[in-house]
N, C-alpha and C positions, 0 to 999 in steps of 0.2 A: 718647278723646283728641280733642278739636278741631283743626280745622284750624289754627287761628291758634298755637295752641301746636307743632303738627307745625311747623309754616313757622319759628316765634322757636328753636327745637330746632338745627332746618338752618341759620337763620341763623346764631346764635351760635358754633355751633362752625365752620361755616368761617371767620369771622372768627378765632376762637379759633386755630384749624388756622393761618392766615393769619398771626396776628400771631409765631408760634410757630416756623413757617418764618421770618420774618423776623430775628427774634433770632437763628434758628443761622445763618442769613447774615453778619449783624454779629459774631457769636461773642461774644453778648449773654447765652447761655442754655447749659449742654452738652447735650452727644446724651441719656444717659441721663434727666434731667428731661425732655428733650422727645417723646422717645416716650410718655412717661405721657399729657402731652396731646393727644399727637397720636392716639393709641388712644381715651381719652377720649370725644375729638369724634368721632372716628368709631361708638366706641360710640352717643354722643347720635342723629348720625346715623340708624344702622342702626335705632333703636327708635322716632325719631320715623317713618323710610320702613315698618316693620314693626309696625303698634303691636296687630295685633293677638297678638303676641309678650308683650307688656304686659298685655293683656287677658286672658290665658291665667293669667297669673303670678297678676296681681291677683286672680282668682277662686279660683284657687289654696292662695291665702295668707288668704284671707276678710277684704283690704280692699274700702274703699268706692268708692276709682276708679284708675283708671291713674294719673291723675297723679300723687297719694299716692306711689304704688310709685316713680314714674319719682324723687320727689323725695328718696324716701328710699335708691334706688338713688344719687344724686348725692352725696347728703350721707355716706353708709356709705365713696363710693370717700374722696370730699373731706377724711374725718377719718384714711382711711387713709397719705391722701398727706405730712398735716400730723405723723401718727404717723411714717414712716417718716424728712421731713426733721427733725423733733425728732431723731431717733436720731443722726442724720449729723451736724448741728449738738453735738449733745453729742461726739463722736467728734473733731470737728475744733476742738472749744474744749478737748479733753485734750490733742490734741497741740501746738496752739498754748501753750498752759501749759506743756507739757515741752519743747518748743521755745527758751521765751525762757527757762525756767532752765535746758537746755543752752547757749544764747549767753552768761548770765550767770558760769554757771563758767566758759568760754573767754574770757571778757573779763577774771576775777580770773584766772585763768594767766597770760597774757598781761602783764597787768601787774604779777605775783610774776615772770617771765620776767625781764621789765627792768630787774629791780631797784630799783624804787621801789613802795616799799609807801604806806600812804593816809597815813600819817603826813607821810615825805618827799613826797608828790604834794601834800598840803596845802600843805605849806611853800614848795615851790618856787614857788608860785602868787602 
C-alpha cells in the first residue's frame, strides 16, 4: 500500500471521525449510527497505520494487492451498514403505518363520541 493512499486513509476518516463527532454535538445523528463510524474510521485508521496487516490477508486470500482487499473490506462493511438501516427503515415505516391507522380509528371514536356522524358533519358545514 503507498504512502499516499496510507495518508488519504488517515485523512479521511479523521474528517469522517470529526464530522460524526460533530452531528452527536448538534444531536444531528444518534449514539448507535455513530459508533459504526466512528469504529469505521478507526478501523480505516488502524490498517492504513498497520498495513502490513493487509498484506498478510491479501496473500492470504490470493489477491493481487492490498488495496483490492482494503476496498473490498470498505464496500463488504458499507453494504452491511445499508443492509442493516434497510431493515430499521422497513420496521419504522410498519409502525408509522399502524400508527396513523391507530390515530385514524381514535379520530372516528371521537367523533361517533360527539354525536355527529359524516352525514350531520357534512351538513352542518
Amino acid at each position: 500500500m503507498t504512502w499516499m493512499l496510507r495518508m488519504l486513509l488517515i485523512a479521511v476518516s479523521l474528517g469522517a471521525t470529526a464530522s460524526v463527532i460533530g452531528r452527536i454535538r448538534r444531536a444531528k445523528m444518534q449514539i448507535e449510527d455513530a459508533v459504526f463510524w466512528v469504529l469505521f474510521s478507526f478501523l480505516l485508521i488502524f490498517l492504513a497505520l498497520c498495513p502490513q496487516l493487509l498484506y498478510f490477508f491479501t496473500g492470504l486470500l490470493g489477491m493481487q494487492s492490498p488495496a483490492n482487499l482494503l476496498f473490498l473490506i470498505i464496500i463488504a462493511l458499507l453494504l452491511a451498514k445499508v443492509f442493516s438501516m434497510s431493515v430499521k427503515m422497513s420496521l419504522l415505516e410498519e409502525k408509522l403505518s399502524s400508527l396513523v391507522q391507530e390515530m385514524a380509528l381514535r379520530d372516528l371514536e371521537l367523533r361517533e363520541a360527539g354525536g355527529m356522524g359524516k352525514a350531520e358533519e357534512n351538513r352542518g358545514e
